[in-house]
C-alpha positions in Angstrom: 0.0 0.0 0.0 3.4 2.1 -0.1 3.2 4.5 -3.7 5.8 5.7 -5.3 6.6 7.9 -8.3 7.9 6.1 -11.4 8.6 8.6 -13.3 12.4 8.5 -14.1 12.8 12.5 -13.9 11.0 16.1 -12.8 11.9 19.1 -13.5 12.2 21.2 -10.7 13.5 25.0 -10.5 14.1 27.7 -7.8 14.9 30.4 -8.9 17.2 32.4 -10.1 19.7 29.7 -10.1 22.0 28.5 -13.1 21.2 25.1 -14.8 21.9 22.0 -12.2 21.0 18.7 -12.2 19.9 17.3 -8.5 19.3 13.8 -7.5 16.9 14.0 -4.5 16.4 10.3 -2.8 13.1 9.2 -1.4 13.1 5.9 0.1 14.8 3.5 -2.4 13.4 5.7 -5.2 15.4 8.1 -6.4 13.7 11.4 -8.2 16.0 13.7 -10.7 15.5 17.4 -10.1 16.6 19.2 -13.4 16.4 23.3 -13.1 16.5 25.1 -16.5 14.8 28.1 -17.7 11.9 29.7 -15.4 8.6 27.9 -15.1 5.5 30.7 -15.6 5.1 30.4 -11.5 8.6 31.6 -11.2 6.9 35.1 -12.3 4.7 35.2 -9.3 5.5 38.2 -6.9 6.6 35.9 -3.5 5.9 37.1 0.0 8.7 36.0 2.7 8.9 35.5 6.5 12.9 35.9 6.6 12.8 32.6 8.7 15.8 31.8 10.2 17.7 28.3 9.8 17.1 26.1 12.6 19.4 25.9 15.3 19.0 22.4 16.1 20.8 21.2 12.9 21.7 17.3 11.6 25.0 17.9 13.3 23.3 19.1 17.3 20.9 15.7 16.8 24.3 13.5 15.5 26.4 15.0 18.5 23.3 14.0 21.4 25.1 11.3 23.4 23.9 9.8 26.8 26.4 7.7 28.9 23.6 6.7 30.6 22.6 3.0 29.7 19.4 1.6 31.2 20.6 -1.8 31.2 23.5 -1.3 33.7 21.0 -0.1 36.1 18.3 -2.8 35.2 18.6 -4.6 38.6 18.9 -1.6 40.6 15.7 -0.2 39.1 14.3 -2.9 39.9 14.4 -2.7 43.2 13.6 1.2 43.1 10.1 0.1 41.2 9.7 -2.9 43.9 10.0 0.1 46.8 7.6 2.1 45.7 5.1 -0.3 44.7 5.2 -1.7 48.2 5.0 2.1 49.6 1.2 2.2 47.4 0.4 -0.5 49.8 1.9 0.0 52.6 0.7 3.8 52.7 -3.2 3.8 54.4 -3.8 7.2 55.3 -6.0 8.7 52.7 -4.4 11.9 52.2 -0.9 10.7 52.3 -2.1 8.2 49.7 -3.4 11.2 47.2 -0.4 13.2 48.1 1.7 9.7 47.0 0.0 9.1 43.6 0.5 13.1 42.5 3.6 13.0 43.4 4.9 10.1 41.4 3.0 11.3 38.5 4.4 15.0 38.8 7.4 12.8 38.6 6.9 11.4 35.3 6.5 8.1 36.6 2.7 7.6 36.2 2.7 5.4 33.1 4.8 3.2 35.2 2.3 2.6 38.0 -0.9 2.7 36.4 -2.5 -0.2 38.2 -1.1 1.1 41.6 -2.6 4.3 40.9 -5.7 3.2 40.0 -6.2 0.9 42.8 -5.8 4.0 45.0 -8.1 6.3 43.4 -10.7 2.9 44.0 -9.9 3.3 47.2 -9.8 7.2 47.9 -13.8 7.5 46.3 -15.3 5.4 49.4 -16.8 7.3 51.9 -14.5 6.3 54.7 -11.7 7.4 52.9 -13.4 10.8 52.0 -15.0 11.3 55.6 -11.8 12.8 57.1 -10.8 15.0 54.4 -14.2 18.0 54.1 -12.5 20.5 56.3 -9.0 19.9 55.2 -8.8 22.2 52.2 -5.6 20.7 50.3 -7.3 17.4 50.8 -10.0 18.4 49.2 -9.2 20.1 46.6 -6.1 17.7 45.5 -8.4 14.6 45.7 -11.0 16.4 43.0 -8.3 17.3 40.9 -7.2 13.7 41.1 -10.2 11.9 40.6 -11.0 14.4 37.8 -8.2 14.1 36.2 -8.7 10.5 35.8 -12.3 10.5 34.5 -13.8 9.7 38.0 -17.6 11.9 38.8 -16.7 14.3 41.1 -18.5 17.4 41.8 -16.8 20.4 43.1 -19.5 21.2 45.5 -17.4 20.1 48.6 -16.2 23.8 47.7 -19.2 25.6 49.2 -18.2 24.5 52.3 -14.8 26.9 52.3 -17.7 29.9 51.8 -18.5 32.6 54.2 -22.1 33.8 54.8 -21.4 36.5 52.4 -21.0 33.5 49.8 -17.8 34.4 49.3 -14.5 32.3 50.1 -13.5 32.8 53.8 -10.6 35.0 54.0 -9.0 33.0 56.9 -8.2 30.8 54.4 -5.1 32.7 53.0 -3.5 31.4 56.2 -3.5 27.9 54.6 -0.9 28.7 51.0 -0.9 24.9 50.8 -4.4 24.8 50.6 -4.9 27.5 48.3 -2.2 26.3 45.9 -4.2 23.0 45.7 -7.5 24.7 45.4 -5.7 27.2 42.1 -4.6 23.8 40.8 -7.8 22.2 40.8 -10.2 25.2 39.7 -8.2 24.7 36.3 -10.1 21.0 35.9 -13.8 22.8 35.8 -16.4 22.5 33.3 -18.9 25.1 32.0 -21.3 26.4 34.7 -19.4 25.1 38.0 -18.8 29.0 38.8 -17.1 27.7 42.3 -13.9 26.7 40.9 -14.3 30.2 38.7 -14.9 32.4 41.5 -12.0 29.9 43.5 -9.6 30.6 40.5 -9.7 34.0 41.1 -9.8 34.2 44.6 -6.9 31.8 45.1 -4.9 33.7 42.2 -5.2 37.3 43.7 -4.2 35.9 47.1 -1.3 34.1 46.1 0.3 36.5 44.1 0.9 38.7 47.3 2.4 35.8 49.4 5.1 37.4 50.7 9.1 35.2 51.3 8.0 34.8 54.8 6.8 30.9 54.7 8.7 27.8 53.1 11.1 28.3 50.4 10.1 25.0 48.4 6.5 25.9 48.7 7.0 29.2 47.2 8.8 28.1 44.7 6.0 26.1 43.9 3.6 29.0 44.2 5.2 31.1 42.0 5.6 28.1 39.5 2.1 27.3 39.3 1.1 31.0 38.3 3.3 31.1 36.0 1.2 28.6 34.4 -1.1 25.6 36.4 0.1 22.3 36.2 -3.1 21.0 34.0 -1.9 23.4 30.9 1.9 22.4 31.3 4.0 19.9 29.1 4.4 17.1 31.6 8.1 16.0 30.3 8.9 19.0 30.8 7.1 19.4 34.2 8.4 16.2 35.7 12.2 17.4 35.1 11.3 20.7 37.0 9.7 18.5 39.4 12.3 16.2 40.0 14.4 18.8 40.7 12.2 20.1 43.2 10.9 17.2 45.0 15.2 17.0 45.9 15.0 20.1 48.1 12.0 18.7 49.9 12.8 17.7 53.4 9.9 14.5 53.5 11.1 13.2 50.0 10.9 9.8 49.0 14.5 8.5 48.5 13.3 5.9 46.5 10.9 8.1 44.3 13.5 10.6 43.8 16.2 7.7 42.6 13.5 6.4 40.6 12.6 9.2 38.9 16.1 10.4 37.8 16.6 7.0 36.5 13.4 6.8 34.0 13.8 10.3 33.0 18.0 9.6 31.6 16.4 5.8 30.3 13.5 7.5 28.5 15.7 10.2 27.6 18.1 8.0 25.5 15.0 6.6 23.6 13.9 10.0 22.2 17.8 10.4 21.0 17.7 7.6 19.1 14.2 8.3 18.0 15.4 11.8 17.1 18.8 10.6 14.7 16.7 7.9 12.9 14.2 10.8 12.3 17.0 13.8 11.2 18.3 10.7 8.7 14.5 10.6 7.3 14.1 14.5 7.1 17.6 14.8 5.4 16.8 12.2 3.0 13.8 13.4 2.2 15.3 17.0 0.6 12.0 19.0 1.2 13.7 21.3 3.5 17.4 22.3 1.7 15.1 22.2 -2.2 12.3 24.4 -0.7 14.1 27.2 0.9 11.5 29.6 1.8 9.8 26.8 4.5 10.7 26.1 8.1 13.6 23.4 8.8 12.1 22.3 12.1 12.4 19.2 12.6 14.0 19.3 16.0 11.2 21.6 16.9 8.4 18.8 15.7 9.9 16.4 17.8 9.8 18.5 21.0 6.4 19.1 20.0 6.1 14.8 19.6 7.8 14.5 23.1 5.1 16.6 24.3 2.1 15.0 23.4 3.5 11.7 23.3 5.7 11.1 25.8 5.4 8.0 27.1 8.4 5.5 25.7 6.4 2.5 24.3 4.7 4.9 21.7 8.0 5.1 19.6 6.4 4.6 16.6 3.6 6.9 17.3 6.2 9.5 17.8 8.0 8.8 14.5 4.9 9.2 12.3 3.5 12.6 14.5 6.8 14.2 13.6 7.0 13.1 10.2 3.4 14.7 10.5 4.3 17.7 12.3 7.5 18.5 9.5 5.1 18.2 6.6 2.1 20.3 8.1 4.7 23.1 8.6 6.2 22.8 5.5 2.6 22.8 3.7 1.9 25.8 6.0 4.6 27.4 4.4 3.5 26.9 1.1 -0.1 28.2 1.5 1.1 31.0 3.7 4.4 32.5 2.0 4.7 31.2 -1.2 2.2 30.0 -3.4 -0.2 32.4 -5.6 -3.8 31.8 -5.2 -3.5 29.9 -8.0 -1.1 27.3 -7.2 -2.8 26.6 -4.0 -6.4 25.9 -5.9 -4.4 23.9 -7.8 -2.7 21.9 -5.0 -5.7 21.4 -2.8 -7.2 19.8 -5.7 -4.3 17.3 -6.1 -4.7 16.4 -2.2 -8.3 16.3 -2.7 -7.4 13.8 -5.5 -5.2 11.7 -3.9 -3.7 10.4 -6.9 -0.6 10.2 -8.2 -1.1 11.5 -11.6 -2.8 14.7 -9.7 0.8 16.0 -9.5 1.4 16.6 -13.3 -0.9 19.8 -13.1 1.4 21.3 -10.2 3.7 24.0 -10.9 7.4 22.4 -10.3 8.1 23.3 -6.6 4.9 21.5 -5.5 5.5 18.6 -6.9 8.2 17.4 -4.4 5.7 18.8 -1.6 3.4 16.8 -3.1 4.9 13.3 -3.5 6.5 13.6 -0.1 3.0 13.5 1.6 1.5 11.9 -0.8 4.3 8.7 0.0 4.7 9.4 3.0 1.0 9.4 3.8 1.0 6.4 2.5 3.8 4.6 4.1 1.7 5.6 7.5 -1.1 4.3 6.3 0.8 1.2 5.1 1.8 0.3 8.8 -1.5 0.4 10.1 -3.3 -1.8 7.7 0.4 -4.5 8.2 0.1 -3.6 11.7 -3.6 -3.1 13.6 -5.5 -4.1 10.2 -7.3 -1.0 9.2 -7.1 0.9 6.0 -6.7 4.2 7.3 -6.4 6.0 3.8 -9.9 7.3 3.8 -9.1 9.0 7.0 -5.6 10.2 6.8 -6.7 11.5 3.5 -9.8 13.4 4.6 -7.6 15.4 7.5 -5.3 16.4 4.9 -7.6 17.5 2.3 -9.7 19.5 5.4 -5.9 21.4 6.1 -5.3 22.0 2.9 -9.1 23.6 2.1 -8.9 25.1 5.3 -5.5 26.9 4.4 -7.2 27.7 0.7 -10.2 29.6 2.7 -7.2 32.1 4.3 -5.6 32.5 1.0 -8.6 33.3 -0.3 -9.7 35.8 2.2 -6.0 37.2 2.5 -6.1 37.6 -1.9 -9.4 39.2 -2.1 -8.2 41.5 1.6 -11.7 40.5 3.4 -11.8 40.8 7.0 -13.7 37.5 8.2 -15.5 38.0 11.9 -14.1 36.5 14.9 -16.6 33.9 14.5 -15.8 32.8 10.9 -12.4 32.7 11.0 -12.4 29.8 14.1 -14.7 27.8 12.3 -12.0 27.6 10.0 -9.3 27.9 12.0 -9.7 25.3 14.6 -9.0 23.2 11.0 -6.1 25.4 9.8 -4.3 25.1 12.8 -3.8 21.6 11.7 -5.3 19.9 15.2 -7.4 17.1 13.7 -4.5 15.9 11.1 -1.7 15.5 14.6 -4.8 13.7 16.4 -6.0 11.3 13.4 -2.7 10.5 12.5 -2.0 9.6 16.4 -5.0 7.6 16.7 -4.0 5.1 14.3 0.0 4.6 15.5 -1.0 3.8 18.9 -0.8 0.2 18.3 -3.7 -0.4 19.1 -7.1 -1.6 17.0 -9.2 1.5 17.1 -13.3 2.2 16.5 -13.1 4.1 13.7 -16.4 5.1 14.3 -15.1 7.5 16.4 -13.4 9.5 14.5 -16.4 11.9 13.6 -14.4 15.0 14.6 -17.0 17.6 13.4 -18.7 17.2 16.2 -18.9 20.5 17.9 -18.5 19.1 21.6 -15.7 16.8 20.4 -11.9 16.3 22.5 -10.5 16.8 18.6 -12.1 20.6 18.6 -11.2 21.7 21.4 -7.4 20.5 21.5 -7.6 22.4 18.1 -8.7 25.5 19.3 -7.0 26.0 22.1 -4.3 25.2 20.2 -5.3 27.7 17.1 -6.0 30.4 20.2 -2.4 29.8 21.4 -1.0 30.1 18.4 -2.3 33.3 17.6 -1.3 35.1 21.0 2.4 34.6 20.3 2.7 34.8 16.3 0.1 37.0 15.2 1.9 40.6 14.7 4.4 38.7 13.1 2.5 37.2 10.4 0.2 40.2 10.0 2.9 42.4 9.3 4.2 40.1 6.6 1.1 40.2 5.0 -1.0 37.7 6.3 -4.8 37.0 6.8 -5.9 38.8 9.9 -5.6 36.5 13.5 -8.4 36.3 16.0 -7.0 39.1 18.1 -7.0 41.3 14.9 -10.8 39.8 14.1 -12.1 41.3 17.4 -10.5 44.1 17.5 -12.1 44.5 14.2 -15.5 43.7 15.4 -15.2 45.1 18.7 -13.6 48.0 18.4 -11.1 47.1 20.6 -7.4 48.0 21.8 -5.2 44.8 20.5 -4.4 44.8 24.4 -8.2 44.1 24.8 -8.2 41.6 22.3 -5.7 40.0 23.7 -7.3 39.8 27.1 -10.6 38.2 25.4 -9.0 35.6 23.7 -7.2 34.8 26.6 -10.8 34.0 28.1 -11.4 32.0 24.7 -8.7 30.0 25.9 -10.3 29.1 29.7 -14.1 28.4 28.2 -12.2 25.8 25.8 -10.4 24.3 28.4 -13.5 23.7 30.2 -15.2 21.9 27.2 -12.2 19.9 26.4 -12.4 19.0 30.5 -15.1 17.2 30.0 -14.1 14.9 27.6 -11.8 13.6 30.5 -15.0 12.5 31.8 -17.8 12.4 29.7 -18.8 9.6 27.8 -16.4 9.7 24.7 -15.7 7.1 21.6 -11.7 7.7 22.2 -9.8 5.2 23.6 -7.5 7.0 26.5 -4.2 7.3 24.9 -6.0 9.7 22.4 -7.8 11.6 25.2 -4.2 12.1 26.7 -3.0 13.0 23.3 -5.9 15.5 23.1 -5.0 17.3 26.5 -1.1 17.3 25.8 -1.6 19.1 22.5 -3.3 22.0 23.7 -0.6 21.8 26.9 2.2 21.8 24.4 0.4 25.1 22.0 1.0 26.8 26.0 4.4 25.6 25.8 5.8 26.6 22.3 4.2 30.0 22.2 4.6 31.1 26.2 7.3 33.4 24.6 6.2 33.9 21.4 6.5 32.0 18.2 8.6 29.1 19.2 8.3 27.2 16.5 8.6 29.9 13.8 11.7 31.4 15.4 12.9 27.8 16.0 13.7 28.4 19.8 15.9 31.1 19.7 14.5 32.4 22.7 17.5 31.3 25.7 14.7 29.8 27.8 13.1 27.9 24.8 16.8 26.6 23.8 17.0 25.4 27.5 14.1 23.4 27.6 15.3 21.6 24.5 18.6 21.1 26.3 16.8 19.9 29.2 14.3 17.4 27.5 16.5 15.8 25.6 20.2 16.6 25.9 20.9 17.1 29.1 20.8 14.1 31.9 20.9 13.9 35.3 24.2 13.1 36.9 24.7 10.4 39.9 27.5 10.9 42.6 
């Protein structure tokens, strides 16, 4: 089920260039590339970002190197995994339990002790358990966000008992910074109309950002952490490195947790270098980004973005194809936004549309290597599932990809004809164009796992697959807008209200920011809620709109390719950088 190209050769030009002859390699096919005089598209006025070359180049991803080898440890990790499933069992207090099962998954360990955890939550959710724990604010509060996290019913009226006459929250309870960190935490897990974890978000908020240095360091370092940005919207990897280093400086730490979790984090570590080299090898055989020069070289940047929303090592090959996927949406992106006339995209969308082979002859020559890259590679996915799981995913991976490209046609379109779309129609098609449902499709058939494809009716409004998008698209727009406005780009969602509204852009800003909390309460309750999706893609659903926090916290992250010094340290940290022993 793997296509190819037969034809022996394509003409291909960039210009200006002199006459060359270029043999670009795909698979075990080889393509020739001959540029001669100017194709008619060469003619075409071309808009340009002035991206930069990436930073992370074949030679950073050759040089990562980990002494650390699992199996060296195996016996003595063991062990570490022995202790702290006997501590799950050992441990009977309820709140020391709760407080044990967030911190190993703050730890990154989670996927490690799923049936511990589990069997802990079982036991948290009886009423003996729960009996103790209604006056205790942190107790309460950490046990919701727990058992919401993890799809249990849980209603946050226990809340209304932390209320003054007045109906607002007792003020006494600033005494308790634990407490209120644990109730900020878990007021980020609500769902549309519970206006007790809104009014406790705010409350909690205003009140910890004037905690003073006058109470534990490690808890304040914790307080100011969590406003920065709550652990429900942060990229987990990266959390549970932060973490680990924390949970050292804690005085009641776990010896054998902190051990533990040094030791998964260097094992897993080495498995996203190797991951990472195989995939640079792919990228470089490929040839789309040195023959399409005015595109993003990213791929380091699409596998931090992989790593993010699949982090967990026995999805290797999920990873492989989501940044194969992640390379070629940006690359597309590329072409749609900066390069091709309104043409040439009509006449590209159609090919996708198509998907056929013979679709590519109509495409002016720069497309057509764009074109038979996804077109194969596509394919070679697709391939994998059906040797694999037993499913011809074509129809679907197809579908996503001709929804992106038509979605990306509708901004050309508008941007060509200069119409200003309403806040309104540009997220019904840019929940689309933010290429969401292509990452999740593509993840929900590499799992490894047979999935209902039933389920993968993504239009629905209330769906997990809309609401990663948008959050995502909302992100996206906070951090890259100006630039791509003042480019010469289709306007953004901030630019759409202030258009509508009448609004300052500092306004805007403020209301999309709110955008962003009312979608994180509908895609909430998909952790919850009756839902076709297996829970590796409900994760995957969550961690993508975590990692659209992540890449633009400080502005376009993926465009600029991390030249920001703290977005270069996290990739350091994630997958260069391990932690030492004594």
């Amino acid at each position: 089920m793997s296509f190819t190209l037969l034809t022996p050769s394509l003409s291909f030009h960039q210009p200006p260039s002199p006459q060359r002859l270029t043999t670009l390699k795909y698979g075990h096919h080889t393509i020739r590339c001959v540029a001669g005089d100017p194709a008619y598209s060469d003619l075409v006025t071309r808009r340009s970002a002035n991206y930069k070359p990436s930073k992370w180049d074949s030679n950073f991803v050759e040089s990562l190197k980990s002494d650390y080898k699992r199996e060296n440890h195996e016996m003595y990790i063991e062990k570490l995994m022995g202790d702290v499933k006997h501590l799950t069992k050992e441990v009977v207090n309820p709140m020391e339990k709760m407080e044990l099962v967030d911190t190993i998954q703050r730890l990154g360990l989670g996927y490690l002790f799923n049936k511990e955890i589990n069997e802990v939550l079982n036991t948290i959710t009886s009423s003996k358990a729960t009996i103790k724990t209604k006056k205790d604010l942190h107790a309460v509060a950490l046990q919701f966000r727990l058992l919401r996290q993890h799809g249990y019913e849980v209603s946050p009226d226990a809340f209304h008992e932390f209320k003054d006459e007045k109906g607002g929250f007792k003020e006494s309870l600033c005494m308790d910074v634990k407490g209120m960190l644990s109730l900020y935490e878990a007021s980020h897990l609500s769902f549309q109309g519970e206006v007790v974890l809104d009014e406790a978000r705010e409350f909690t908020s205003t009140h910890l950002k004037a905690i003073g240095r006058n109470i534990d360091p490690v808890l304040l370092k914790k307080v100011r952490h969590s406003l920065e940005m709550p652990l429900h919207w942060r990229m987990l990897r990266l959390e549970a490195r932060w973490y680990i280093e924390t949970y050292d400086e804690e005085d009641r730490k776990n010896p054998s947790l902190a051990e533990l979790a040094k030791h998964d984090f260097n094992s897993v570590q080495t498995i996203y270098q190797r991951s990472l080299k195989g995939l640079s090898r792919w990228w470089r055989d490929l040839g789309l980004g040195e023959r399409l020069q005015f595109s993003r070289d990213r791929l380091v940047e699409c596998f931090f973005w992989t790593t993010g929303v699949i982090f967990d090592p026995q999805f290797q090959r999920c990873r492989g194809v989501l940044t194969k996927v992640n390379q070629l949406i940006t690359t597309i992106d590329d072409v749609y936004d900066v390069y091709g006339s309104l043409e040439e995209l009509e006449l590209f969308t159609d090919a996708v549309d198509r998907w056929d082979i013979r679709a590519m002859e109509q495409l002016p020559e720069y497309m057509k290597i764009c074109y038979l890259a996804l077109y194969n590679t596509t394919n070679d996915i697709a391939y994998e599932a059906l040797k694999e799981e037993g499913l011809d995913v074509i129809p679907y991976l197809k579908k996503v990809w001709t929804d992106l490209c038509k979605s990306y046609l509708v901004e050309a379109r508008w941007y060509g004809n200069g119409y200003k779309p309403t806040l309104e129609e540009y997220l019904e098609n840019a929940w689309t164009s933010i290429s969401g449902p292509v990452i999740l499709v593509h993840i929900y058939f590499s799992l490894g796992q047979k999935m209902p494809t039933e389920a993968l009716n993504y239009s629905n409004t209330s769906s997990l697959i809309k609401w990663s998008s948008m959050i995502l698209r909302l992100c996206d727009d906070l951090g890259t807008s100006s630039d791509e406005v003042a480019r010469g780009d289709v306007p953004k969602s901030i630019q759409c209200y202030m258009y509508e509204a009448g609004v300052s852009e500092s306004v805007a800003r403020d209301h999309i920011k709110y955008l962003i909390v009312e979608a994180w309460k509908k895609m909430n309750e998909c952790l919850v809620h009756n839902t076709p999706f297996l829970q590796p893609l409900i994760n995957a659903g969550i961690n993508l709109a975590r990692m659209a926090h992540c890449m633009y916290e400080h502005g376009d992250g993926h465009g600029h390719g991390f030249s920001n010094e703290l977005d270069k340290k996290r990739v350091l940290l994630l997958l260069a950088e391990p932690f030492k022993f004594m």
